[in-house]
C-alpha positions in Angstrom: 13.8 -12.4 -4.9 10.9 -10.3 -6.1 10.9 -10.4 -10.4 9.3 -7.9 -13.0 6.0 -9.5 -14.9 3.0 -8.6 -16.6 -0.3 -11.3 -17.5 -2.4 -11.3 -19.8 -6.0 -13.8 -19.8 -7.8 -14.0 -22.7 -11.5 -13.8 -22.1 -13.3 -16.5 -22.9 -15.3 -15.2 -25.8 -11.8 -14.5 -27.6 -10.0 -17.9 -26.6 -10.7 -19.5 -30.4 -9.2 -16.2 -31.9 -5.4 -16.2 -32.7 -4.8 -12.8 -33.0 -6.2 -11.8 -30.0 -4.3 -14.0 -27.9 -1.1 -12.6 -29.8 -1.5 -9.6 -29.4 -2.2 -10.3 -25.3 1.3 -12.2 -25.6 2.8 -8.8 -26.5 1.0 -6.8 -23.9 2.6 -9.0 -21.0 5.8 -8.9 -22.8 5.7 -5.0 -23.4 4.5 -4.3 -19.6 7.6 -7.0 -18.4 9.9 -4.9 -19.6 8.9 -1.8 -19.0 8.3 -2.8 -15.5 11.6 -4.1 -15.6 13.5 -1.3 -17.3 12.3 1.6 -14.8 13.2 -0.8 -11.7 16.6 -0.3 -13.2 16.8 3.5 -13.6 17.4 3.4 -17.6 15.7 4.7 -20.6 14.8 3.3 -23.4 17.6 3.8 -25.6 19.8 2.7 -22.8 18.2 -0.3 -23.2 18.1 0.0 -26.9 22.0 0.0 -26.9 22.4 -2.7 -24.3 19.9 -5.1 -26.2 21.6 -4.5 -29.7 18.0 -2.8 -30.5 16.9 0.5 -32.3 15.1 2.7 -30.0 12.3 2.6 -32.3 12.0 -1.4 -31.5 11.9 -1.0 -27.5 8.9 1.7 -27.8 7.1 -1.2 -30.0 8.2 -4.0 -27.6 6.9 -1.6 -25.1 3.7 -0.5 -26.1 3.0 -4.1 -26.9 3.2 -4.1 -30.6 6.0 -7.1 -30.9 5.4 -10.5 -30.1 7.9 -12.9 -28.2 10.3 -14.9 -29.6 13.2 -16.7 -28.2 16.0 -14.7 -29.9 13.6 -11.2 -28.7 13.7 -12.7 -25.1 17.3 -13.4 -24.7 18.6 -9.9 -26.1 16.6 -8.6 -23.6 17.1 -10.8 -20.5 20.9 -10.4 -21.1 19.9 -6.5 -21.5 17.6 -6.2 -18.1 20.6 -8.4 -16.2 17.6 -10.8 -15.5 16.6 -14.3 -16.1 13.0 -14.1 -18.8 10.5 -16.6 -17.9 7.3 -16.8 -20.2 4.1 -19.1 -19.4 1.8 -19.3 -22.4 -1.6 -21.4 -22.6 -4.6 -20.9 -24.6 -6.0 -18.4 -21.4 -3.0 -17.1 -19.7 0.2 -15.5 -20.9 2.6 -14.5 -18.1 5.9 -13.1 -18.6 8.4 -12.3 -16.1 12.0 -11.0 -15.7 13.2 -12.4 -12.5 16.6 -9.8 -11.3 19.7 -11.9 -11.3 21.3 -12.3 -8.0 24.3 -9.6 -6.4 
């Protein structure tokens, strides 16, 4: 079963820096479920409406300007028909939204 993710690695010179490895968290996050959303043939306010969200709020999550949070990652995962799995260290942030089976 092939699943939907995005990483992000913080260079090293950015590794003490908060914000920056944040805002990669959102990147991976934003690429997850675009990558996700296309594989299923929808839009974005499709998803929107399956997710409980605006459309306004899947163009943010989207172009990487939200970061996860458990509540965000379910609505979604329930919304992609997929499973979310997130890795997060202080180099590497993964996230991935593994298909549910037929």
């Amino acid at each position: 079963m092939t699943g939907y993710h995005s990483s992000w690695t913080v260079p090293e010179e950015h590794r003490a820096d908060p914000a920056y490895v944040e805002a990669g968290a959102a990147i991976a996050l934003g690429q997850a479920v675009y990558d996700r959303r296309t594989a299923l043939g929808i839009d974005q306010a499709s998803l929107a409406e399956r997710a409980g969200l605006s459309l306004h709020d899947i163009e943010c999550i989207e172009g990487g300007g939200v970061s996860p949070s458990l509540p965000l990652l379910r609505a979604l995962a329930t919304a992609l028909d997929a499973t979310s799995d997130i890795f997060v260290d202080a180099e590497d942030t993964r996230v991935s939204f593994i298909p549910h089976a037929a």
